[in-house]
C-alpha positions in Angstrom: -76.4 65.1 3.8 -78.2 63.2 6.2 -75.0 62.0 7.9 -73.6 65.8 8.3 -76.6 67.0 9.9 -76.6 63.9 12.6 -73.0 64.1 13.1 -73.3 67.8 13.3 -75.9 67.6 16.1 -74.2 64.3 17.8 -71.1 67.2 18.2 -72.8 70.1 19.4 -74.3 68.2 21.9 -71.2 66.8 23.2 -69.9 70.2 23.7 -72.6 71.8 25.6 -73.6 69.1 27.5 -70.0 68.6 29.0 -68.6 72.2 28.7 -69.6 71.9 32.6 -66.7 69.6 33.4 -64.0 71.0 31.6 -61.6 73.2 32.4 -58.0 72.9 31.1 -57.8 75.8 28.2 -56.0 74.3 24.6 -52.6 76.2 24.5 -50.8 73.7 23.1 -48.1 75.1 20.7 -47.1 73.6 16.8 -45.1 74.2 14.0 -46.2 72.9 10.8 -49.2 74.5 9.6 -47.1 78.0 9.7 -43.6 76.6 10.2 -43.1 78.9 13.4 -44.9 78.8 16.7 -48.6 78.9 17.0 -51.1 77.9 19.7 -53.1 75.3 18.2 -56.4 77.1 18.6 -55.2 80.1 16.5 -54.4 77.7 13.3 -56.4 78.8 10.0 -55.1 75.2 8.8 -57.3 72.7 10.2 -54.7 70.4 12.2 -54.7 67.4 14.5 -51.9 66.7 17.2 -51.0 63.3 18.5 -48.9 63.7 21.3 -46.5 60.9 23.2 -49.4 60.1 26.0 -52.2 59.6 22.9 -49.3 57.1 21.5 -48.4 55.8 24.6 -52.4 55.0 25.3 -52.9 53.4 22.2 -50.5 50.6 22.5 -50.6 50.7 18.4 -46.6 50.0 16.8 -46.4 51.8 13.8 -47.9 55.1 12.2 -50.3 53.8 9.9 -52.5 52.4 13.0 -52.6 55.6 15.1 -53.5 57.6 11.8 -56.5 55.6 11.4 -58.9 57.5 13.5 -57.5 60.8 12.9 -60.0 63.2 10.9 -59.9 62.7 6.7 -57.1 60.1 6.6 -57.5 56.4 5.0 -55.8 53.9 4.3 -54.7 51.1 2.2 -52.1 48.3 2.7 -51.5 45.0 1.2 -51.4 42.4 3.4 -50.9 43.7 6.6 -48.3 45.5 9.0 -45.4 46.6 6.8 -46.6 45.7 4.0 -46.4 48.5 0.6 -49.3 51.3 1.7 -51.0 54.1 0.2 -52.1 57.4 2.2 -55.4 59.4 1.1 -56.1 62.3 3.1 -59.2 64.5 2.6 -59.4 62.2 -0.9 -56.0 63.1 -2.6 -53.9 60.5 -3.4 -51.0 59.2 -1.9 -48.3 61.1 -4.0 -50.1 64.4 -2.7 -49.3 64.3 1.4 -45.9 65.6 2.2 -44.4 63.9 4.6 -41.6 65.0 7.0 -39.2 63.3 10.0 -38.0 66.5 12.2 -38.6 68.4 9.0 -36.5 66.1 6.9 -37.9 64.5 3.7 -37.2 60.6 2.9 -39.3 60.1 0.4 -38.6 58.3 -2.4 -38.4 60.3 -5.8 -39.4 57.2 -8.0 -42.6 56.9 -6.3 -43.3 59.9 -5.2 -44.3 58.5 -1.9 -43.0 58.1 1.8 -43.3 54.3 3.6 -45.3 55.3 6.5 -45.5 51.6 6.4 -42.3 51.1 8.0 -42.3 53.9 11.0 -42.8 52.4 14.0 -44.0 54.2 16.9 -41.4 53.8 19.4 -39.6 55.9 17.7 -42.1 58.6 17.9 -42.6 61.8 20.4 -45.3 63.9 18.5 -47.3 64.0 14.9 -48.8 66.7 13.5 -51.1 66.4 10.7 -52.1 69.2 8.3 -55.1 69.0 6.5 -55.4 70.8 3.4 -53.3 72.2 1.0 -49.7 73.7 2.2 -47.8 73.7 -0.8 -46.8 77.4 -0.2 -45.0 76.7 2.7 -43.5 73.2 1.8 -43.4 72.8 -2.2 -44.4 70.0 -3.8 -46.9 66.8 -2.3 -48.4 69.3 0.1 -51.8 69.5 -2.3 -53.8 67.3 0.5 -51.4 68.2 3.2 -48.4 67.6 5.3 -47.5 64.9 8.0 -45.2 65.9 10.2 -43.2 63.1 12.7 -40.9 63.9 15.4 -39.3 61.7 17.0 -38.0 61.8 21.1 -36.0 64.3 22.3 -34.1 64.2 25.8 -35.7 66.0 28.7 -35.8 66.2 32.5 -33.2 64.1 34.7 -31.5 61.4 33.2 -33.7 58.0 32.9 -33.9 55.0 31.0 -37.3 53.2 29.0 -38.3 49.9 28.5 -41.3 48.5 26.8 -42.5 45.2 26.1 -44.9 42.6 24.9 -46.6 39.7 22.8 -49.4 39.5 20.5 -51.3 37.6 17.8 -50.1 36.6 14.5 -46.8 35.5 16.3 -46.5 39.3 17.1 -43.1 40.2 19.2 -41.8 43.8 20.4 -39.2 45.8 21.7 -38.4 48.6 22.6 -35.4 50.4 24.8 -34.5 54.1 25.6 -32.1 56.8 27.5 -31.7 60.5 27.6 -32.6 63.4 29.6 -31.5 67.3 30.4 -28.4 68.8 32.4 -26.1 71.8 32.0 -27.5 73.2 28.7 -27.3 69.5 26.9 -30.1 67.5 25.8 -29.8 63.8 24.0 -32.4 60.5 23.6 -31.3 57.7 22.1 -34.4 54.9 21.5 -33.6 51.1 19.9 -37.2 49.4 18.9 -37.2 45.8 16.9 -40.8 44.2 16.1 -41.4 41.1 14.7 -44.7 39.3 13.3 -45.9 36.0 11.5 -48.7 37.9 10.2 -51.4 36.5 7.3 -51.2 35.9 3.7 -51.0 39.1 2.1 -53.2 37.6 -1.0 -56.3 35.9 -0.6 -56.4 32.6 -2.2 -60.3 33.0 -2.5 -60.1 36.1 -4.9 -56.6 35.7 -6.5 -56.6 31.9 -7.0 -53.7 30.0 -7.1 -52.0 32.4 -4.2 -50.0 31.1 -1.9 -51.8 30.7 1.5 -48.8 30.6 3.7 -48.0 33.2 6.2 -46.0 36.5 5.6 -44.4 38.0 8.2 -42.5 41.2 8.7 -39.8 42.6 11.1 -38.4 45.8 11.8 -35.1 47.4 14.0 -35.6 50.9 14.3 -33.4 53.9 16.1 -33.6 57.1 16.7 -30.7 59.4 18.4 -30.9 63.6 19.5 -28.0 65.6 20.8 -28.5 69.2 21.8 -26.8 71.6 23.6 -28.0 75.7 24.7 -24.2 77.8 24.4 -26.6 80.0 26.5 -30.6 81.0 26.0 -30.3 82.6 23.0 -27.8 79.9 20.6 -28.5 75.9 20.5 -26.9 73.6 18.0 -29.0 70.2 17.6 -27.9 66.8 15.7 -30.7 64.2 15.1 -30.3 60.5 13.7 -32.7 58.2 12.4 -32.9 55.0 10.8 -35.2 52.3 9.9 -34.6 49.0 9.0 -37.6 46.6 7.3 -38.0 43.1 6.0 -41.2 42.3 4.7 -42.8 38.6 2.9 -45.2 39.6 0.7 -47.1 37.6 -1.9 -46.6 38.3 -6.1 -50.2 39.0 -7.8 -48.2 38.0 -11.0 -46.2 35.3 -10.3 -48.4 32.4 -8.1 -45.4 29.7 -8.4 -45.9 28.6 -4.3 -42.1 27.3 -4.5 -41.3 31.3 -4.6 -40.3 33.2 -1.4 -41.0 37.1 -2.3 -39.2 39.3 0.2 -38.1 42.9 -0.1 -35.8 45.4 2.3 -36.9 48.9 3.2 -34.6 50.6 4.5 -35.0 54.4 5.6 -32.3 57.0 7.3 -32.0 60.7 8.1 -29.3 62.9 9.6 -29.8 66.6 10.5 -27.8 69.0 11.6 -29.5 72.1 13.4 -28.4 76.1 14.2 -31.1 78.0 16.6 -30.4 81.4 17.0 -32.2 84.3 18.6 -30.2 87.3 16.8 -32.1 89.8 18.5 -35.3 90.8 20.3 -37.4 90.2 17.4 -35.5 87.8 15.1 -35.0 84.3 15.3 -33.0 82.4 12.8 -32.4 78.7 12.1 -30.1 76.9 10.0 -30.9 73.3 8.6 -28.2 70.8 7.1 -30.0 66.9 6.1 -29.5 63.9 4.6 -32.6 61.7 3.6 -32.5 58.7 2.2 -34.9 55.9 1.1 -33.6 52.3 0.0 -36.0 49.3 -1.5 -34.8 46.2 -2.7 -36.4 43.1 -4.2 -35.6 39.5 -3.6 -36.6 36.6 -5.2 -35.3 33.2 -3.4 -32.9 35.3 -1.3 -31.8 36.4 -4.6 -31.5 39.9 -6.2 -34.5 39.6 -8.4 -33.6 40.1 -12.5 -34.9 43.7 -13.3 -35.2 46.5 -10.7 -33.9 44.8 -7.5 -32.8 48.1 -6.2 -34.2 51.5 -6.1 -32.4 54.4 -3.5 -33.1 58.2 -3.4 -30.9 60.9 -1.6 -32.1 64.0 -0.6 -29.7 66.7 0.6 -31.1 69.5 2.0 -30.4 73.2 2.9 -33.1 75.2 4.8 -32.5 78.4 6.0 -35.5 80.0 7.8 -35.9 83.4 9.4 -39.1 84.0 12.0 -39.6 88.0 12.9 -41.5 88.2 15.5 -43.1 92.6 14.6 -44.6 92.0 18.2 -47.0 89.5 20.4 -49.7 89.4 17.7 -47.5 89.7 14.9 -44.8 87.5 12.7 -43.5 87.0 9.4 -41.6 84.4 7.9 -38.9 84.7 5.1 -36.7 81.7 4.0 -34.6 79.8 1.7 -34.4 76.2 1.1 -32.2 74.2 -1.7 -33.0 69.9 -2.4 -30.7 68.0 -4.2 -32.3 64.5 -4.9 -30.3 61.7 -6.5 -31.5 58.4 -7.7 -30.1 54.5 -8.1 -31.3 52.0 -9.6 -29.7 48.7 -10.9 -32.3 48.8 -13.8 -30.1 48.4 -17.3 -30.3 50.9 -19.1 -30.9 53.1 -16.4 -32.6 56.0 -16.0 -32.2 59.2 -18.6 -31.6 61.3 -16.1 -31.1 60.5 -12.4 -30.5 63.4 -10.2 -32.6 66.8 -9.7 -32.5 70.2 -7.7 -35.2 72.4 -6.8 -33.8 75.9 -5.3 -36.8 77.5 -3.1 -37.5 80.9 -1.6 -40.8 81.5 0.7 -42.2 84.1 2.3 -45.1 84.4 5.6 -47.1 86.4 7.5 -49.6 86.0 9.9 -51.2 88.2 12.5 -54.1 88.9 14.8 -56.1 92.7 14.4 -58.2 92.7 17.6 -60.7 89.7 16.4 -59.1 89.2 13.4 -56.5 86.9 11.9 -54.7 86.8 8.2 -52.4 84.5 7.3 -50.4 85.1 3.9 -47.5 82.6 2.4 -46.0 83.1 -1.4 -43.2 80.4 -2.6 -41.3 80.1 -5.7 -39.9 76.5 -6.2 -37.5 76.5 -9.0 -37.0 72.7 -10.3 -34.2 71.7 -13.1 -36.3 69.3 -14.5 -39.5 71.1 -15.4 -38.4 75.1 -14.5 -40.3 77.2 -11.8 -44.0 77.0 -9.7 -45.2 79.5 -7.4 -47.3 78.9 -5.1 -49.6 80.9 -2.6 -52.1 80.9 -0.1 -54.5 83.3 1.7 -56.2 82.7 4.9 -58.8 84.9 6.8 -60.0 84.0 10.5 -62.9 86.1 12.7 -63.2 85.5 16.3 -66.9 85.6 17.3 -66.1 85.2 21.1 -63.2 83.8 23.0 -64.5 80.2 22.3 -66.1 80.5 18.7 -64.3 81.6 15.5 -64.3 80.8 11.7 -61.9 80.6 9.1 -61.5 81.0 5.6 -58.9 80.3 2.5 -57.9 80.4 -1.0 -54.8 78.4 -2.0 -52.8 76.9 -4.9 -50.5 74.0 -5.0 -48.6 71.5 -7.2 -47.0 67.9 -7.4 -43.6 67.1 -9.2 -43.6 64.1 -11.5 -41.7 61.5 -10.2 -38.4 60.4 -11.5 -40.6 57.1 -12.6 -43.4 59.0 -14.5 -40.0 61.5 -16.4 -37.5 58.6 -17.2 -38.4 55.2 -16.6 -37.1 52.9 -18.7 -39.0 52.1 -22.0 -41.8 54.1 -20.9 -41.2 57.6 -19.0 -42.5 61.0 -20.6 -39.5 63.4 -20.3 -42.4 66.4 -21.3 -44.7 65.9 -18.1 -45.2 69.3 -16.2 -46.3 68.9 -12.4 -50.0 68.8 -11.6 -51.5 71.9 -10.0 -54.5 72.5 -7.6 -56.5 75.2 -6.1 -58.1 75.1 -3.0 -61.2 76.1 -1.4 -61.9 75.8 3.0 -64.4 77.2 4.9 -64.3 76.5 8.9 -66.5 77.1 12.3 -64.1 76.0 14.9 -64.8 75.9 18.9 -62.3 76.2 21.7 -62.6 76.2 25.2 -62.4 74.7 28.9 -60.5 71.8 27.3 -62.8 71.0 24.3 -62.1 71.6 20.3 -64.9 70.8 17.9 -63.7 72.3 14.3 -66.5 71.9 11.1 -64.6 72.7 7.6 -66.0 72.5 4.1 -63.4 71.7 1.4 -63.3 72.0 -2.3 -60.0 70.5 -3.7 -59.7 71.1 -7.4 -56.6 69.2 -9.6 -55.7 69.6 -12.9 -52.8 68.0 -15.2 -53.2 64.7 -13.5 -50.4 62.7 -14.5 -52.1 59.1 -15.5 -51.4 56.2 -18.2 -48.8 54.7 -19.6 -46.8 56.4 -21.2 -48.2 58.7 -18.5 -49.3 62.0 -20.2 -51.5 65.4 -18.5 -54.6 64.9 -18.8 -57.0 64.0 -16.2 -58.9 66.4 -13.9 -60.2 65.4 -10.2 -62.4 67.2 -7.7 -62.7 66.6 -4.1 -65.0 68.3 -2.4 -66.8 67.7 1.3 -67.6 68.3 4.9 -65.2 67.5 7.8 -66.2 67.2 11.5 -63.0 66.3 14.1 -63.7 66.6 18.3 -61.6 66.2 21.3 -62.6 67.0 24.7 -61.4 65.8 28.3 -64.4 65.9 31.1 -62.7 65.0 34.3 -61.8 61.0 33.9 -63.2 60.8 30.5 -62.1 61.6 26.9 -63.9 61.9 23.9 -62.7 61.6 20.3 -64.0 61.9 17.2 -64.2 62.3 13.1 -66.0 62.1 10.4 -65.6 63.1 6.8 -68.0 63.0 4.5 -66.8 63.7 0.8 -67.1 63.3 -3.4 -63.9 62.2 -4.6 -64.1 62.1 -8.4 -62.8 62.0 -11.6 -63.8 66.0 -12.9 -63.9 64.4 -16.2 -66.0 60.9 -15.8 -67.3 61.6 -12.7 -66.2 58.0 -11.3 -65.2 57.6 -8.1 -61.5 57.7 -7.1 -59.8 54.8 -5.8 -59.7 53.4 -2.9 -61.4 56.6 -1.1 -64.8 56.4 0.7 -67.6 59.2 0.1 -68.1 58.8 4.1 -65.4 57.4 7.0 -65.5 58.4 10.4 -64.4 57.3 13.9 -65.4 57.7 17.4 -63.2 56.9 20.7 -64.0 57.0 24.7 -61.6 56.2 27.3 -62.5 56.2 31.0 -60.0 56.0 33.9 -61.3 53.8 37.0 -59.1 53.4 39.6 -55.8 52.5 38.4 -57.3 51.3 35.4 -57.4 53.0 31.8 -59.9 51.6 29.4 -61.0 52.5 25.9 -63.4 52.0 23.1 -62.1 53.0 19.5 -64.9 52.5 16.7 -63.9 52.7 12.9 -66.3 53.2 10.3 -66.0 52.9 6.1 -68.2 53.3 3.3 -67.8 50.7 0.2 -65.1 51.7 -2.0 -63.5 50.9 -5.5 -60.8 49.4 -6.8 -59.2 48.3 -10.0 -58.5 44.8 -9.9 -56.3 43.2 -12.5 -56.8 39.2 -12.9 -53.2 38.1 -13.0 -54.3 34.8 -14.7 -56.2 37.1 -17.7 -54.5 40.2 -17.2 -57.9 41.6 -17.7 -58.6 44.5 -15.6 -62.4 45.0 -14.3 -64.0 47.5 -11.0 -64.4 46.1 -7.8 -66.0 47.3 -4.9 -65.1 47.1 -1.5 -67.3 46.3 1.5 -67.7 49.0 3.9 -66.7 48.2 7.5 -67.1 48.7 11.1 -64.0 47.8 13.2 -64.0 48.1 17.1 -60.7 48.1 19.2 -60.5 48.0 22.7 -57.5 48.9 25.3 -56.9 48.9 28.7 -53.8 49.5 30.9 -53.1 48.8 34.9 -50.7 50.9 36.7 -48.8 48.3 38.9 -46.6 51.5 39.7 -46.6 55.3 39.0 -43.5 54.0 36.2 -44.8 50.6 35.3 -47.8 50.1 33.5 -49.5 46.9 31.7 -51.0 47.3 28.2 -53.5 45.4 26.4 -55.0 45.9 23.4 -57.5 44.2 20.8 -58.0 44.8 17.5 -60.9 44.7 15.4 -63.3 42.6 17.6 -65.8 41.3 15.1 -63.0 40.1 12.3 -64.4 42.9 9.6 -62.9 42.9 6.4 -61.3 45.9 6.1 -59.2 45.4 3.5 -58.8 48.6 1.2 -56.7 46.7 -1.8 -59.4 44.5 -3.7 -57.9 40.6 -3.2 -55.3 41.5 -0.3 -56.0 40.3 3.1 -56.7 42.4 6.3 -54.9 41.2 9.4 -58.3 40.4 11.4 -58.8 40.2 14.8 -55.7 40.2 17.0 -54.6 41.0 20.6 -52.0 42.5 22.2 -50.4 42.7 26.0 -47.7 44.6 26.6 -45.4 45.8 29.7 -44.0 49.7 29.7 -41.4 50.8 32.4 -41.4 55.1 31.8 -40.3 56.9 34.6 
């Protein structure tokens, strides 16, 4: 508690201290936390935007590294850039983030997770991240919340991109662009390839007998939009993506140092849009998508002998109607149908291996003078397990034009995963999804170019799906405070986070893996002259993890060190187009590993060259 009330204070006294040198209102607009229009200081859903400058300025490649900072996201990887990850935001697992490319999901159904892990930035225009549960609107994962990616779109005169640069850890990128705006036709196409040497994922000092050798990763990525207005009211849209990742990695379970592990990641996505203003009031969009989501395994350069490959398809139909009743006004009704397949070269395979969930979902928000309410109802009808409806209720009271606070009640549920149903020799074709009802509670403040939000949280989830065979049975609580800022005073800008939170076991009261009770964050950047710099400061508490000996097989708690890691960056303007980039990376070499015997990547730097007209 000591920590809120210190943060808490820190916060208001950034606000009123600087309120005198701001002035550029918040009236930036979003999509996901209502899927239609909204200004993002009229959300009920607490949200955070990064848009292509904050990517640009943080000369980070890939997703995982910009998300760091971002209020009540954590992270895990083993070994290092590319390597497998885990997402926990606001304490829920991994499986319980939804994550979306242009609205597309490429998840893959025998994990139940998306590989953040291999989205690299240059890809990337904008993110949005949802915080809290959204499962009435999206379906299934959305218990913690949704991630939303988008990659670049064409706009302005026609003009090309080029970016550069070198780093540590034999570190090598890429990246090359063109698109731009004329007649009613829009279209971006971006090429990115990244290379490192990186560290051994293992460390030989907890996991003896690993192999101490470097293991690197590389990555060609591409991205490719086509639009074009008939006239202001009808626009078709096509968007490609594709991402292509090779990755060493180290095998807790077989230490033979003769053995070369490597595995292929390989993700894709093609969409196919209709925009359509029918009338005055109605707006109606049509969605056709492919998602898909490869893995395989190699042992040697060989196929290894069991599970080498693992694909899922999605196919998707979305068909979603805004009515706009007038300025204050608008509700949602739409369709949606997924069709997910899955391969394997596992023998025997999998008892079944293809689903469909048909979805209907209905919204409303609207603002009454000083008051806002926000209602969303969804039926998700699944042909493995049958139907879940989901809803969610959300209540907002404007003091003043700057101060406001929110309030909701929601309900949510996960699908088992194709792995937890039917894998071989072990799946439980009986599982029903997991379930969660939510509690939040915000104060939020914004004006003259600041946003400071505080939300409490009370995330309750039942039927968690654990063991093996895994059965229903466990029961978790997540429960906290969240403080996120953001202001601009003249040359300067101010960031920061901190979450503060009990995730648990409902049942044993131990704490849940891998998640801190208290992380937070805190970034400055100053512009002199026709230099940028920055300060970025990460902070951990310890966490635990479940280590299993691969030489016993004996399983025993570990606890991992909490961490402060500082990263600096700075960029010169040799031109209003051309601008050199340098960043460094956790200054004082912390260990902030968050996968008990897997090594972090250390201290690094980066310089870089970016030619954007």
């Amino acid at each position: 508690m000591k920590h809120i009330v210190i943060t808490a204070a820190l916060f208001g006294a950034i606000t009123f201290s600087f309120s005198a040198y701001a002035d550029t209102p918040m009236e930036l607009s979003i999509v996901t936390p209502t899927r239609m229009p909204q200004a993002m200081d009229k959300t009920i859903a607490d949200t955070t935007v990064l848009n292509e400058e904050d990517i640009r300025k943080s000369g980070a490649a890939d997703v995982p590294t910009i998300l760091r900072d971002v209020a009540g996201v954590e992270f895990s990887q083993n070994g290092g850039t590319g390597k497998s990850s885990g997402l926990y935001l606001r304490g829920t697992d991994s499986t319980h983030v939804l994550i979306l490319v242009d609205g597309v999901r490429i998840n893959s159904a025998t994990t139940g997770t998306t590989a953040l892990d291999q989205l690299m930035l240059d890809q990337v225009e904008r993110i949005e991240v949802v915080r809290g549960n959204v499962s009435s609107l999206y379906g299934s994962e959305a218990i913690g919340g949704v991630i939303q990616i988008f990659t670049k779109r064409g706009r302005g005169a026609l003009a090309a991109n080029v970016s550069t640069g070198v780093g540590s850890q034999g570190t090598r990128r890429l990246s090359t662009g063109f698109g731009g705006a004329a007649d009613g036709t829009d279209f971006h196409v971006q090429l990115s390839t990244f290379r490192t040497d990186g560290v051994s994922a293992l460390n030989p000092a907890l996991v003896p007998g690993a192999n101490p050798d470097r293991d690197g990763y590389r990555n060609n990525s591409m991205s490719a939009n086509v639009g074009h207005a008939f006239n202001p009211d009808h626009r078709v849209s096509a968007a490609l993506f594709g991402s292509n990742g090779n990755n060493q990695y180290d095998n807790a379970f077989n230490l033979n140092r003769t053995d070369v592990n490597t595995n292929r990641n390989q993700m894709w996505k093609l969409s196919l849009a209709s925009d359509d203003q029918i009338n005055e009031t109605w707006n109606s969009k049509l969605q056709l998508a492919n998602g898909v989501d490869q893995y395989r395994d190699y042992l040697n350069g060989q196929p290894t002998a069991f599970g080498s490959l693992y694909q899922t398809s999605s196919n998707q139909f979305s068909w979603q109607n805004a009515l706009h009743m007038d300025d204050s006004k608008q509700l949602l009704l739409g369709a949606e149908s997924l069709q997910q397949k899955v391969s394997s070269d596992i023998n025997p395979g999998y008892l079944q291996n293809s689903r469909t969930v048909n979805s209907v979902f209905a919204g409303y928000t609207g603002r009454y003078d000083v008051h806002q309410l926000q209602a969303n109802l969804r039926q998700d009808r699944n042909s493995q397990y049958g139907n879940a409806t989901t809803g969610l209720l959300g209540y907002g009271y404007s003091f003043t034009d700057a101060w406001r606070t929110t309030a909701s009640y929601s309900t949510a549920f996960k699908a088992p995963t194709f792995n937890d149903l039917y894998y071989p020799g072990g799946g439980n074709p009986t599982l029903q999804p997991e379930h969660a009802r939510s509690l939040e509670a915000g104060l939020h403040y914004t004006a003259r170019g600041q946003q400071l939000d505080a939300v409490y949280f009370d995330n309750r989830i039942r039927d968690l799906i654990s063991g093996w065979p895994p059965i229903n049975v466990n029961k978790a609580r997540i429960n906290g405070v969240e403080f996120s800022y953001a202001g601009q005073f003249g040359d300067t800008g101010v960031k920061a986070a901190l979450t503060e939170q009990n995730p648990r076991d409902d049942m044993t009261g131990i704490q849940l893996d891998r998640r801190a009770k208290l992380h937070s964050s805190l970034g400055v950047t100053q512009q002199l002259g026709l230099w940028q710099v920055g300060g970025e400061w990460l902070y951990s508490g310890t966490r635990e993890d479940n280590f299993t000996d691969p030489n016993t097989f004996v399983t025993t708690r570990k606890t991992l060190v909490s961490f402060n890691v500082f990263n600096l960056t700075a960029s010169y303007a040799i031109s209003k187009q051309t601008k050199l980039l340098l960043r460094a990376d956790n200054l004082a070499n912390q260990n902030d590993s968050n996968v008990y015997g897997y090594n972090p990547l250390g201290r690094r730097l980066f310089v870089g060259l970016n030619y954007q007209p």
